[in-house]
N, C-alpha and C positions, 0 to 999 in steps of 0.2 A: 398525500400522506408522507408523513416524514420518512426516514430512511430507518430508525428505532422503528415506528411502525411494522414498517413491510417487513423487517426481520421478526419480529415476535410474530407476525401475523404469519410467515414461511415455518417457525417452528410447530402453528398448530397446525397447518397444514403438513407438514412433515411428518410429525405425530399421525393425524388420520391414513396417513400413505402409508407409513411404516417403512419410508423410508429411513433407515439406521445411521449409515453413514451422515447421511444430509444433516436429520438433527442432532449427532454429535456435534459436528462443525458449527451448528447454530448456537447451541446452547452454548458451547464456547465462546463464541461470538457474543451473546445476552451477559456471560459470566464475565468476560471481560471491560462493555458495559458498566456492569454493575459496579466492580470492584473501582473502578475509578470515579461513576457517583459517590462513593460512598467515602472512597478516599479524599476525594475534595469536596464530598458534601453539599452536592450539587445535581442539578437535574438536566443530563445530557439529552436536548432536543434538537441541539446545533446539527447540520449533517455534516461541517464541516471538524469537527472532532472524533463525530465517530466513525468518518472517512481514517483519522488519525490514527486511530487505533486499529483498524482494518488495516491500513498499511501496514504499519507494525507488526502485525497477527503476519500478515503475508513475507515479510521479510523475515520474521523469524522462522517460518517454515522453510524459505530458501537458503538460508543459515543451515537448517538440518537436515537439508538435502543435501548438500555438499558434505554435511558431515557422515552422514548415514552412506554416501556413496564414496568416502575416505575408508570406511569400515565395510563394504562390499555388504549392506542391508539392504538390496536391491528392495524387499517388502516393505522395509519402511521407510524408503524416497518414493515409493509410489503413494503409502499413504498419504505422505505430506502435501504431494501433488495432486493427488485429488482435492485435499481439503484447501489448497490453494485456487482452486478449478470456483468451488464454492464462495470461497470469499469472492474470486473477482465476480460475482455474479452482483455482488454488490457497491462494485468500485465503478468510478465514470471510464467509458473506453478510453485504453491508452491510446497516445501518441505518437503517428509514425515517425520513423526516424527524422523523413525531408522536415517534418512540421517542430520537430524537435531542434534539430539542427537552425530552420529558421530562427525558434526562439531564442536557442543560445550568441545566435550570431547579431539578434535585434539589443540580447542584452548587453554583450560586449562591446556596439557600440553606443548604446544608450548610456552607459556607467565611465565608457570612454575607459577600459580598462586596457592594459599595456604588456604586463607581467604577470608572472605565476602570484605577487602579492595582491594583485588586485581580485582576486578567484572568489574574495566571500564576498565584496560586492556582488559583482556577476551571480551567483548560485544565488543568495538574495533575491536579485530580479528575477530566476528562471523557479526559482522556487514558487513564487508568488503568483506567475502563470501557469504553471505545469504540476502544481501540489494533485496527489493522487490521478494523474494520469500519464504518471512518468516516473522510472526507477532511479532515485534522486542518486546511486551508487553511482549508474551508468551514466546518467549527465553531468556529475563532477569527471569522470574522466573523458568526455567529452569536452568541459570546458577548460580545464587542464591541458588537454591537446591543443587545443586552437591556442592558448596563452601562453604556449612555451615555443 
């Protein structure tokens, strides 16, 4: 089953549960979907875009966690957290750091990179291995360290 699937088919199950929280996060998850079929007019079946838009969704919650806890809304950095709990229910497991750290190190010398100008090389290669099971924030400043 595709990854589209399993989320429409966790909304109706969320619905029979009456789980609330859970099908907010989903339907969110379906409306954002939607809005980019619709915008490019298109039938997202790929898992690999709507991994994309997951990430997205996720990082934008981590955006308003830090904002909500600049503004001391301790209530609504925990919502976000949970709904970010939810999304990863549908993201591939992240990557430990050692395995991380390998890839960055496989990619800097695979691209034969030297300096801090060679970094979109490098993030290229680690992107292309680590896409949605790695916080592509935290492995730019990880590959930044190693190149300076």
């Amino acid at each position: 089953m595709s990854l589209k699937g399993k989320i429409l088919d966790d909304v109706k199950t969320a619905m029979k549960a009456g789980e609330k929280d859970r099908l907010k996060t989903l339907r969110l998850i379906t409306a954002a979907i939607k809005q980019v079929e619709v915008d490019e007019r298109i039938e997202l079946d790929d898992d690999v875009a709507i991994l994309g838009i997951l990430n997205k969704m996720v990082k934008q919650r981590r955006d308003s966690i830090t904002q909500f806890e600049q503004g001391q809304r301790k209530d609504l950095a925990d919502i976000e957290r949970a709904e970010i709990e939810i999304l990863a229910d549908y993201l591939p497991e992240q990557l430990s750091d050692e395995a991380l750290d390998a890839i960055v190190d496989d990619a800097i010398a695979n691209s034969g990179a030297e300096s801090i100008r060679d970094m979109g090389k490098v993030m290229g290669i680690v992107k292309a291995k680590a896409a949605g099971r790695a916080n592509m924030g935290a492995v730019g400043a990880k590959v930044k360290a190693r190149l300076n």
